[in-house]
N, CA and C atoms as an extended XYZ file, in Angstrom:
468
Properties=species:S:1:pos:R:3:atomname:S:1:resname:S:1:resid:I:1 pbc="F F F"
N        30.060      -56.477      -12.566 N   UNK     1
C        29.520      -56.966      -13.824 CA  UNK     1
C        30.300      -56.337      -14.967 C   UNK     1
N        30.639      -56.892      -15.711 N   UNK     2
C        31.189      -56.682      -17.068 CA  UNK     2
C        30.516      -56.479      -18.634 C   UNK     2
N        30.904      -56.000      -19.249 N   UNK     3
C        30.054      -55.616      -21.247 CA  UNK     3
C        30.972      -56.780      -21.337 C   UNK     3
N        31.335      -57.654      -21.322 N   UNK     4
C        32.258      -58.423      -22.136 CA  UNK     4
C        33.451      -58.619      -22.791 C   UNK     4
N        34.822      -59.551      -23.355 N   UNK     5
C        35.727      -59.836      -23.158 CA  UNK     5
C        35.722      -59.187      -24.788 C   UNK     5
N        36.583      -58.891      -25.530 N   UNK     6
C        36.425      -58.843      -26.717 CA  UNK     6
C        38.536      -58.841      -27.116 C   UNK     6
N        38.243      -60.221      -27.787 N   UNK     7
C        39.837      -60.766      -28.235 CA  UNK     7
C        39.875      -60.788      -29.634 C   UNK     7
N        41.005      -59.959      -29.983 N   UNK     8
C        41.317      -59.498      -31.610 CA  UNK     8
C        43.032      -59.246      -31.701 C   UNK     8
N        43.455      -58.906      -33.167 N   UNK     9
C        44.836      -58.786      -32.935 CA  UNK     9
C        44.789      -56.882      -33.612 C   UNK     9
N        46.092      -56.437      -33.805 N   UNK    10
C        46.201      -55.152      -34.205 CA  UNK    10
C        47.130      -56.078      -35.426 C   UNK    10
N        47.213      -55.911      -36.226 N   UNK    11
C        48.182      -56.105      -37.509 CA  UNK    11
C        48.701      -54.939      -38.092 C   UNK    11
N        50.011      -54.918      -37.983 N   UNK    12
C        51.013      -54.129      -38.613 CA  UNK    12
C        51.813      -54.260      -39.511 C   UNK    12
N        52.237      -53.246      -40.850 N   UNK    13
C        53.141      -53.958      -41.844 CA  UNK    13
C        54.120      -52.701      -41.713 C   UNK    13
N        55.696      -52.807      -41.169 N   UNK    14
C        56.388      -51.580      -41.198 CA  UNK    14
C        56.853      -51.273      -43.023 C   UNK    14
N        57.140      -49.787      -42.535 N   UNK    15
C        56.944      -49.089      -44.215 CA  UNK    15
C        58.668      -49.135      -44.413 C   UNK    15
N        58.592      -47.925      -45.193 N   UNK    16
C        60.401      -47.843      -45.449 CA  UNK    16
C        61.269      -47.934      -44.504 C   UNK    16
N        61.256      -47.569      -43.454 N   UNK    17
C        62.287      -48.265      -42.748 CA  UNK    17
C        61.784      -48.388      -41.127 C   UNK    17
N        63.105      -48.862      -40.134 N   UNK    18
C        63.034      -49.452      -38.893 CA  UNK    18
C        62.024      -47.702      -38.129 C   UNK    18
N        60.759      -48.405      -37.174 N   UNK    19
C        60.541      -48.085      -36.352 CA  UNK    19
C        60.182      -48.179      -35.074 C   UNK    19
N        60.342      -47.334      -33.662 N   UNK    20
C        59.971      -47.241      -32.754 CA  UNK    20
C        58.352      -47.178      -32.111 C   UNK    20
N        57.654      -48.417      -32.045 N   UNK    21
C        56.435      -48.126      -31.656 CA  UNK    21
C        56.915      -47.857      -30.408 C   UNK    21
N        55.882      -46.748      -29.494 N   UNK    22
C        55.603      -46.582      -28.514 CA  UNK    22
C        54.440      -47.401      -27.366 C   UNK    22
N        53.324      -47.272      -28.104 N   UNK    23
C        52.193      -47.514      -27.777 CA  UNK    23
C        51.211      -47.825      -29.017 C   UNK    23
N        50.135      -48.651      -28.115 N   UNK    24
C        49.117      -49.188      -29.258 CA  UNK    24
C        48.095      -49.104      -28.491 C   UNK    24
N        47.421      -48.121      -28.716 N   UNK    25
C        45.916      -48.285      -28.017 CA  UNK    25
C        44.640      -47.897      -28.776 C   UNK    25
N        43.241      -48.462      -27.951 N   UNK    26
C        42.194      -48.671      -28.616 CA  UNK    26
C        41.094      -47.781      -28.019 C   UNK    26
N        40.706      -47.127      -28.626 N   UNK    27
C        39.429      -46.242      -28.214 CA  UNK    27
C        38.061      -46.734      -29.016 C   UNK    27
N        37.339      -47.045      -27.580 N   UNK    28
C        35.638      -47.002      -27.961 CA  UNK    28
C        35.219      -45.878      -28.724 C   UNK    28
N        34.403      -45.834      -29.398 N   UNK    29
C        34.580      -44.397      -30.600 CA  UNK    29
C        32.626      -44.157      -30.556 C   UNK    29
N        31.729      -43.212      -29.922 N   UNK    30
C        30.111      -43.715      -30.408 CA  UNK    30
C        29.622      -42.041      -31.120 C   UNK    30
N        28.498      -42.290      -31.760 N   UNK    31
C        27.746      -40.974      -31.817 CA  UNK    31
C        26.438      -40.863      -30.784 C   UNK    31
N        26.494      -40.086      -30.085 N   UNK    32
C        25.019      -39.456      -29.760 CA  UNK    32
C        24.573      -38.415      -29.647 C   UNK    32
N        23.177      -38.509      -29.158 N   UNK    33
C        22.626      -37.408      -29.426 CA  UNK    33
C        22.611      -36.160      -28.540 C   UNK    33
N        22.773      -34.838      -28.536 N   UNK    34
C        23.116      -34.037      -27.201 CA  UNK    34
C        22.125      -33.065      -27.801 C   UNK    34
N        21.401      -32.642      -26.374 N   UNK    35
C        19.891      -31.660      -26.291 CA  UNK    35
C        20.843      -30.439      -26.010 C   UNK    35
N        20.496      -29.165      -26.117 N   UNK    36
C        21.171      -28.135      -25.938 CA  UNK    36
C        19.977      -26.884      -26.062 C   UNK    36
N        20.047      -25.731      -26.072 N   UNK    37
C        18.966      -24.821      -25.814 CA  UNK    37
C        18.757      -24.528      -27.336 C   UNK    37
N        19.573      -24.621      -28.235 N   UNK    38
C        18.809      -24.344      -29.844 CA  UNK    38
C        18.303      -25.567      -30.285 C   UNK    38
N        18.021      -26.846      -29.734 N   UNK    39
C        17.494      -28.013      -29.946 CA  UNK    39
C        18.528      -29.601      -29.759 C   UNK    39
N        18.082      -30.498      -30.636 N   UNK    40
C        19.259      -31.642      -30.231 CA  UNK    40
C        20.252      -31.336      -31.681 C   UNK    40
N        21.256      -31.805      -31.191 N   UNK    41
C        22.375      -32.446      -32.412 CA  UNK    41
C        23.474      -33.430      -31.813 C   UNK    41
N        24.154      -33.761      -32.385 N   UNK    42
C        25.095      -34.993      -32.663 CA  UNK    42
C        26.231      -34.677      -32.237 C   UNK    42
N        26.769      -35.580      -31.130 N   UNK    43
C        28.917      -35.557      -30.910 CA  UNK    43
C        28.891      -37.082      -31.076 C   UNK    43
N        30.238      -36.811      -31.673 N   UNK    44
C        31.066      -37.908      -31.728 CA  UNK    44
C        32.026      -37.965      -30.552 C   UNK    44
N        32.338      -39.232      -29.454 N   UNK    45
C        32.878      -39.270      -28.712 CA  UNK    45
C        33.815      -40.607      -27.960 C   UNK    45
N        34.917      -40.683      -27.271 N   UNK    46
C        35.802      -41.853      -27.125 CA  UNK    46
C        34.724      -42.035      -25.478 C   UNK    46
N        34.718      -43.406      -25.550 N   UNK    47
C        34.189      -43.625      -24.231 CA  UNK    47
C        35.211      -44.806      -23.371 C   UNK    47
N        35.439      -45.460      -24.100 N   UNK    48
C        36.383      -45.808      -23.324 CA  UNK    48
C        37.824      -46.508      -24.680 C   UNK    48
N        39.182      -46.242      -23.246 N   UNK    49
C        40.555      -46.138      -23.919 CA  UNK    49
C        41.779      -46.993      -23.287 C   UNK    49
N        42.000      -48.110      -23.634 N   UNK    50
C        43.046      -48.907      -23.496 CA  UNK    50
C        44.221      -48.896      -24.422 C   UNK    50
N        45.511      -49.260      -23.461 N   UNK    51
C        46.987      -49.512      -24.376 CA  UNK    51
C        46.850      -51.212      -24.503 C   UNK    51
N        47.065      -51.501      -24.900 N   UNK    52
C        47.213      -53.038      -25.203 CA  UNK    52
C        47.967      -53.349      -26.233 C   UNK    52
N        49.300      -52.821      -25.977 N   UNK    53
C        50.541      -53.289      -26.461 CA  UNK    53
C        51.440      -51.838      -26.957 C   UNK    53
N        52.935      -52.636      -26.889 N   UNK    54
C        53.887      -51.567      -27.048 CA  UNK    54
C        54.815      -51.550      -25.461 C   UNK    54
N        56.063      -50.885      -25.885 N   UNK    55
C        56.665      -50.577      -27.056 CA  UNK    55
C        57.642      -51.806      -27.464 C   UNK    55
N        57.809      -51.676      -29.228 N   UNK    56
C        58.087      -52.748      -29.774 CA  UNK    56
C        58.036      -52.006      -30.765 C   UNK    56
N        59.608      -52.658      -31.648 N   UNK    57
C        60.404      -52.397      -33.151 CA  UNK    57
C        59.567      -52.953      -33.885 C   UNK    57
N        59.437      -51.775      -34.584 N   UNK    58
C        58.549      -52.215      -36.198 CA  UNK    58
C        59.948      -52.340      -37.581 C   UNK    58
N        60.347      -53.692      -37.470 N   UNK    59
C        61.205      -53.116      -38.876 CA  UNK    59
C        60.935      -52.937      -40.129 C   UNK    59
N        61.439      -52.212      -41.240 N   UNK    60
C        60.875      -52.241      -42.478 CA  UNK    60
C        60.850      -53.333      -42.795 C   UNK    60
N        58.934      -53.090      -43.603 N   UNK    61
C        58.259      -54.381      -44.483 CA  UNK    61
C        57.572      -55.289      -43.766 C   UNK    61
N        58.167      -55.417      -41.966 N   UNK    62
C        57.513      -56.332      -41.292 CA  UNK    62
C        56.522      -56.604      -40.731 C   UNK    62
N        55.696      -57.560      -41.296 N   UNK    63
C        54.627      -58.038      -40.223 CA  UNK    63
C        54.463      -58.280      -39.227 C   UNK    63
N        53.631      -57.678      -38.261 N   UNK    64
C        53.724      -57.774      -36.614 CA  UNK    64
C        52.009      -58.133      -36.215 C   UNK    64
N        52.242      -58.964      -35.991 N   UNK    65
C        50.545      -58.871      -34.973 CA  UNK    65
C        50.491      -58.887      -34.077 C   UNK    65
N        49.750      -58.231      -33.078 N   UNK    66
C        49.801      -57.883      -31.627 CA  UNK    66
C        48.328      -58.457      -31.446 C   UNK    66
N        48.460      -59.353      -30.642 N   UNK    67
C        46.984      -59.846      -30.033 CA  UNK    67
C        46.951      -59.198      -28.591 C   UNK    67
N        45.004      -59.371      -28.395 N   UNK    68
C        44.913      -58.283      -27.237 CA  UNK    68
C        43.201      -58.889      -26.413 C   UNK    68
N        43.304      -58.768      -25.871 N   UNK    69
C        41.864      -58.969      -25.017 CA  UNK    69
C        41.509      -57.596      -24.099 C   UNK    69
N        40.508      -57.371      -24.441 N   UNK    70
C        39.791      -55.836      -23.587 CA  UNK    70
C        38.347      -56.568      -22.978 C   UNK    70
N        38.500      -56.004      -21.694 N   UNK    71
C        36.863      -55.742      -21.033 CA  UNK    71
C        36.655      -54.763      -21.002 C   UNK    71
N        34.999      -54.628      -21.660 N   UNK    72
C        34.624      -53.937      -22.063 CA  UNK    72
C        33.584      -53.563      -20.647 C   UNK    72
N        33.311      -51.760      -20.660 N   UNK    73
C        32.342      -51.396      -19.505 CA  UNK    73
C        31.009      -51.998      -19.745 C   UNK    73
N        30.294      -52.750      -18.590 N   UNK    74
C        29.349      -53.299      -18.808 CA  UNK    74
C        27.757      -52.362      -19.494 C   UNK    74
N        28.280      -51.490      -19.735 N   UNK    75
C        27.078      -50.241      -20.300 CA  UNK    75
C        27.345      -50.362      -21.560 C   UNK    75
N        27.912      -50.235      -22.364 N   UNK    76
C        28.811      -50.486      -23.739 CA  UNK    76
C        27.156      -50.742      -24.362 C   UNK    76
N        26.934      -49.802      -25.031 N   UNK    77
C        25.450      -50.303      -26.000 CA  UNK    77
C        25.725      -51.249      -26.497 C   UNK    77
N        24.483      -51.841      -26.859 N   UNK    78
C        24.359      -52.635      -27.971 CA  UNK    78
C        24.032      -52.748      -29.428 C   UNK    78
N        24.324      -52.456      -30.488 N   UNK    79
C        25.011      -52.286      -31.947 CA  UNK    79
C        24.076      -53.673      -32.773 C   UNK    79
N        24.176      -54.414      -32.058 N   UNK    80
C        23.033      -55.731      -32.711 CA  UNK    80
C        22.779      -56.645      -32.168 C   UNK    80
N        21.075      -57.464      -32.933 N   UNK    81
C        20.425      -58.003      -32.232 CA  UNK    81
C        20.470      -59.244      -33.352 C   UNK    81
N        20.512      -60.461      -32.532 N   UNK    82
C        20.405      -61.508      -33.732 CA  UNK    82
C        21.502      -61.624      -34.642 C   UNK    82
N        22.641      -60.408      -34.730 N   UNK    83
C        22.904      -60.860      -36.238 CA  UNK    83
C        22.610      -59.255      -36.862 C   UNK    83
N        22.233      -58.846      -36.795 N   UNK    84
C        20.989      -57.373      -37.339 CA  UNK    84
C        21.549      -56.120      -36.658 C   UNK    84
N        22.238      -55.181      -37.108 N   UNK    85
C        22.665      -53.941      -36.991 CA  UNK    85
C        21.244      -53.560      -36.361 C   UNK    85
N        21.384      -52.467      -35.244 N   UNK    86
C        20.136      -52.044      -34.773 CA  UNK    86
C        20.304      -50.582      -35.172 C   UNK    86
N        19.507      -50.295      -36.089 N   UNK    87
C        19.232      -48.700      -36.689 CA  UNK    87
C        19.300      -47.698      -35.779 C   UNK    87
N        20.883      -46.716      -36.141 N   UNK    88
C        20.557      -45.513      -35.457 CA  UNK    88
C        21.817      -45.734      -34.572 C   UNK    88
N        22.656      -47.120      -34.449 N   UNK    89
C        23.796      -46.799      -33.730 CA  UNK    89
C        24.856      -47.006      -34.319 C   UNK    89
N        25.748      -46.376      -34.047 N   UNK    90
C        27.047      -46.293      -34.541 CA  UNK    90
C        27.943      -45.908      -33.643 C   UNK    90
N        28.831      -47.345      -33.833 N   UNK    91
C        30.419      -47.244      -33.141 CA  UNK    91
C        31.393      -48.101      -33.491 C   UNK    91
N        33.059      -47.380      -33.251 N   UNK    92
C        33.890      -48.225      -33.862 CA  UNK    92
C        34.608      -48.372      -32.851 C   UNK    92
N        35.875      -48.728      -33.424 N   UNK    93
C        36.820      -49.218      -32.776 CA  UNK    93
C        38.401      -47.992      -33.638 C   UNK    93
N        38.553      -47.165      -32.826 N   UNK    94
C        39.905      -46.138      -33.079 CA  UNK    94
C        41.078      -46.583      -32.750 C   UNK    94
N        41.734      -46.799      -33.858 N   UNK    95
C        43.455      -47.849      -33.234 CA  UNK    95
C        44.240      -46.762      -33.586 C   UNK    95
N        45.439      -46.500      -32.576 N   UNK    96
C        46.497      -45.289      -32.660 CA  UNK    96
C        47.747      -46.046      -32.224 C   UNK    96
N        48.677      -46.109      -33.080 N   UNK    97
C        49.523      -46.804      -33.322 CA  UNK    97
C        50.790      -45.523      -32.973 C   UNK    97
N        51.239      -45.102      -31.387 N   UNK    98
C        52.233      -43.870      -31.146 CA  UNK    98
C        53.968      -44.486      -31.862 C   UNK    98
N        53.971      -43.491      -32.750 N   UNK    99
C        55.223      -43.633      -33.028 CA  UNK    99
C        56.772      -42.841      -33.016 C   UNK    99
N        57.594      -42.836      -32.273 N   UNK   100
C        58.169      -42.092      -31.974 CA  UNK   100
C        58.192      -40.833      -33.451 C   UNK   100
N        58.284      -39.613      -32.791 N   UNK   101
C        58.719      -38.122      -33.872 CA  UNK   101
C        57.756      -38.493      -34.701 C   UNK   101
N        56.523      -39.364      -35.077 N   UNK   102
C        55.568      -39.460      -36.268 CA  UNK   102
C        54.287      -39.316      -35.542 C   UNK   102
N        52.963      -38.784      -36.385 N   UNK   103
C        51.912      -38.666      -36.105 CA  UNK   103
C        51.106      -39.580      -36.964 C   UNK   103
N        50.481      -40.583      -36.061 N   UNK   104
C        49.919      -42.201      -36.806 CA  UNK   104
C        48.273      -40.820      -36.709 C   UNK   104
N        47.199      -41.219      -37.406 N   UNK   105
C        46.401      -40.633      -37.440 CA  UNK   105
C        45.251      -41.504      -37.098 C   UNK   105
N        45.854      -43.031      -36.898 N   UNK   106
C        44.814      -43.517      -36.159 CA  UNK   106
C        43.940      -44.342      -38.001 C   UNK   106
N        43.169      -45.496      -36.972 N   UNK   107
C        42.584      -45.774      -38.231 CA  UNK   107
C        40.872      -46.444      -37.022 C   UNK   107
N        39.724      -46.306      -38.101 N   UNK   108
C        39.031      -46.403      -37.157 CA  UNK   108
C        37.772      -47.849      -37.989 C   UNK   108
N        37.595      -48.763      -37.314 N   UNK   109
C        36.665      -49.637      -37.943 CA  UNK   109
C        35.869      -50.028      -37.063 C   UNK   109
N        34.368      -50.425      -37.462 N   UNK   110
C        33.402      -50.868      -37.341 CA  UNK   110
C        33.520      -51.708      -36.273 C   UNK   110
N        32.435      -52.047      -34.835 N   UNK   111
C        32.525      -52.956      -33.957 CA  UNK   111
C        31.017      -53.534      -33.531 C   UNK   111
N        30.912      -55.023      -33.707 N   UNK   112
C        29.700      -54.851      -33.364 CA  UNK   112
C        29.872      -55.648      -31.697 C   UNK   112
N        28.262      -54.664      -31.355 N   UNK   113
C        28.248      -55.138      -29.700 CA  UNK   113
C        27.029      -56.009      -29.328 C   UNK   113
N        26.732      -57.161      -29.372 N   UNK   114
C        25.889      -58.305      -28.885 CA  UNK   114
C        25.679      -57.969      -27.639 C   UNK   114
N        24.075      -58.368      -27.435 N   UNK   115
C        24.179      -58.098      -25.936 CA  UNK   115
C        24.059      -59.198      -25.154 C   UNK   115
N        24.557      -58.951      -24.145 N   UNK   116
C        24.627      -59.918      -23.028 CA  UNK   116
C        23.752      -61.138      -23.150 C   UNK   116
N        24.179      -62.060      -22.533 N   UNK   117
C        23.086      -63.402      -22.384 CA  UNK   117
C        21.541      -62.772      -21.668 C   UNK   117
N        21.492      -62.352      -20.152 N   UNK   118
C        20.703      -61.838      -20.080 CA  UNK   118
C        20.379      -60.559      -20.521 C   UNK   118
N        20.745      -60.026      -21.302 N   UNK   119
C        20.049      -58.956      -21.901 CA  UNK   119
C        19.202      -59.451      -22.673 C   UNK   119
N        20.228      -60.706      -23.975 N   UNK   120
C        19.136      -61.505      -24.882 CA  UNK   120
C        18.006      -62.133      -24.485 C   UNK   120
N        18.205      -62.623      -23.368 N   UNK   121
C        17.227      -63.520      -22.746 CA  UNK   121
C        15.509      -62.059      -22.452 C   UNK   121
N        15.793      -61.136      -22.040 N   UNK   122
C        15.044      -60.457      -21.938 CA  UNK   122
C        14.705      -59.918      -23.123 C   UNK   122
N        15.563      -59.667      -24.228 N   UNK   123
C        14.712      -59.224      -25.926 CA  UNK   123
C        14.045      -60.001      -26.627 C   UNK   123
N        14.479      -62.048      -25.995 N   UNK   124
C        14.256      -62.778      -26.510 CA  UNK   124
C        12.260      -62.696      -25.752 C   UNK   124
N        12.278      -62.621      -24.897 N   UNK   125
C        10.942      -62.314      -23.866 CA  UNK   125
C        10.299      -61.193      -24.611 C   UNK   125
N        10.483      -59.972      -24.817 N   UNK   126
C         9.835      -59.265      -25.378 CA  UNK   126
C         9.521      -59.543      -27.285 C   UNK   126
N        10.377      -59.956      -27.720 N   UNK   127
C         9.792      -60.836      -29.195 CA  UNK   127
C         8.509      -61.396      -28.919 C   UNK   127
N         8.907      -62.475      -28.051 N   UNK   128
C         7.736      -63.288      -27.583 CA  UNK   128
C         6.323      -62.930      -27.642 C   UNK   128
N         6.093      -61.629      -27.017 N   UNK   129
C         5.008      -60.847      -26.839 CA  UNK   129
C         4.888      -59.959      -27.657 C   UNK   129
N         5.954      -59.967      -29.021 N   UNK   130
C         5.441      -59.085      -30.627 CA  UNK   130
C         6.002      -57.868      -30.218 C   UNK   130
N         7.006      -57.444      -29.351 N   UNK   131
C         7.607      -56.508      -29.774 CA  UNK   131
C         9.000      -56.819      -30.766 C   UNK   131
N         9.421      -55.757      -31.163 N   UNK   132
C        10.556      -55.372      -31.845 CA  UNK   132
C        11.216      -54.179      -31.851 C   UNK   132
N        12.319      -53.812      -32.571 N   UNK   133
C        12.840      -53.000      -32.756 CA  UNK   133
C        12.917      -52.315      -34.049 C   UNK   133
N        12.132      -50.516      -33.408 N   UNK   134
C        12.190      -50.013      -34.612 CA  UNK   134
C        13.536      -48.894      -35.107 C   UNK   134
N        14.598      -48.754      -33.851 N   UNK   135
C        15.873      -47.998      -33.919 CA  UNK   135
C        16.218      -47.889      -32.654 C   UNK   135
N        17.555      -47.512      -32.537 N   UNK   136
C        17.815      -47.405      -31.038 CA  UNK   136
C        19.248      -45.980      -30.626 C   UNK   136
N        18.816      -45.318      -30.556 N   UNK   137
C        19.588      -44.267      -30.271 CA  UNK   137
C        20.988      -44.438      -28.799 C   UNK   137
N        21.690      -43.290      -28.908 N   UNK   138
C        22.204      -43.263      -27.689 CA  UNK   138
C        22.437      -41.278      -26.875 C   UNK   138
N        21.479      -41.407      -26.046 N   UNK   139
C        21.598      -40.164      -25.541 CA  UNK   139
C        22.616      -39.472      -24.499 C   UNK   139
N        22.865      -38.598      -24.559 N   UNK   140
C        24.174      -37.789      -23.813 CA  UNK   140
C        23.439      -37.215      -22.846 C   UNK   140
N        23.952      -37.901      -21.782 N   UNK   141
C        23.053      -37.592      -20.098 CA  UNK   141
C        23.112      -38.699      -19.468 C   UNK   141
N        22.530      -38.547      -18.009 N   UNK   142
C        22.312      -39.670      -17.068 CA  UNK   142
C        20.699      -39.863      -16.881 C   UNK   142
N        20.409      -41.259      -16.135 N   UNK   143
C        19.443      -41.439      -15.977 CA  UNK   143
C        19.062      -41.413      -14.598 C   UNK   143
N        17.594      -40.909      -13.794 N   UNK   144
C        17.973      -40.833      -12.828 CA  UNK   144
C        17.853      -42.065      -12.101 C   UNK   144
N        18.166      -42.320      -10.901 N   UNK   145
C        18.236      -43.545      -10.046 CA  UNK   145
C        19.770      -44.296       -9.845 C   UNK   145
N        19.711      -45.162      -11.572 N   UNK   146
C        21.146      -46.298      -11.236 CA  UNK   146
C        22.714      -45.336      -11.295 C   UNK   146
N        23.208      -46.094      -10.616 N   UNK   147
C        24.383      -45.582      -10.949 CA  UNK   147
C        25.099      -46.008      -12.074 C   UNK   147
N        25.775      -44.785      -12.952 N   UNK   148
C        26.071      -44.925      -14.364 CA  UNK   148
C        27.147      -44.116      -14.753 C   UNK   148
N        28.130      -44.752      -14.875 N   UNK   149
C        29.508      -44.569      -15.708 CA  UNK   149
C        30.217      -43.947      -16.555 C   UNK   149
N        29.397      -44.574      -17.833 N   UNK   150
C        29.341      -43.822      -19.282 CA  UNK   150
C        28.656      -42.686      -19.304 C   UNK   150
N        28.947      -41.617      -20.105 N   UNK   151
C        28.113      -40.127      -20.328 CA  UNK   151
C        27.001      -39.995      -20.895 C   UNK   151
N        26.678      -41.441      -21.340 N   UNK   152
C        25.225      -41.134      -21.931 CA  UNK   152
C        24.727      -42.568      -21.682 C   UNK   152
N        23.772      -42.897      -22.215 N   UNK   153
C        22.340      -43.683      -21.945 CA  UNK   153
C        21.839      -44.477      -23.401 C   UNK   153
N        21.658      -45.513      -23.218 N   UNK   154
C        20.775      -45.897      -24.855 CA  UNK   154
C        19.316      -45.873      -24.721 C   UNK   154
N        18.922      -45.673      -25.568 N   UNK   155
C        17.101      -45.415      -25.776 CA  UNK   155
C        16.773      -45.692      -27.038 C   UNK   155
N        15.686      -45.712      -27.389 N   UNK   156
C        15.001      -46.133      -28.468 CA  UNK   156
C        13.614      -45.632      -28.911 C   UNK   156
């Protein structure tokens, strides 16, 4: 089972002069929450990391777009419902653009994650019966029973 296909491009404009891309890759980027013995607090963390494109001449001034398709791990929270940011999660998308002898620092934007058909189909079931959503966290740990991938868990 799969989180889904997610197809986008990387757009590049080279600066003063000819360069050597190496690599172009994309990191899942989330915050959660981690329990510890002085109480909970917050990491920021890459969960998952693909190259999807490179290497390839950047010359000065030039526009390059690199299109790309990623599957995504089928655990990959979900970020929104309907349309509707779900309070309390946050994750992007980290693009690192390796360039030979230079340090790209990466640029990082916003991603939203829809959930699955049957996932919807089951939130769409619980609407039904007057629930909703009042936030939805993501915790750092496993759960016990399924087998699970990612380092942490979503909850709410």
């Amino acid at each position: 089972m799969t989180g889904g296909l997610v197809t986008r491009q990387v757009d590049l404009t080279g600066g003063s002069h000819d360069v050597e891309i190496e690599h172009i890759t994309l990191g899942l980027v989330t915050r959660m929450e981690v329990e510890g013995g002085d109480g909970e607090g917050t990491a920021t963390g890459e969960f998952h990391r693909v190259t999807v494109g490179g290497p390839v001449r950047l010359a000065e001034g030039q526009h390059l777009s690199v299109p790309f398709q990623v599957e995504l791990p089928w655990e990959t929270p979900i970020t929104a419902v309907h349309g509707r940011p779900l309070p309390g999660m946050v994750m992007g998308v980290h693009t690192e653009v390796s360039i030979a002898r230079a340090v790209d620092k990466g640029d990082l934007d916003p991603i939203v994650i829809n959930p699955l058909p049957v996932q919807q189909r089951i939130l769409d079931g619980f609407a039904q019966l007057g629930f909703g959503f009042k936030g939805a966290d993501l915790e750092y740990g496993q759960i016990a029973g399924p087998p699970q991938n990612l380092p942490f868990y979503q909850g709410g």
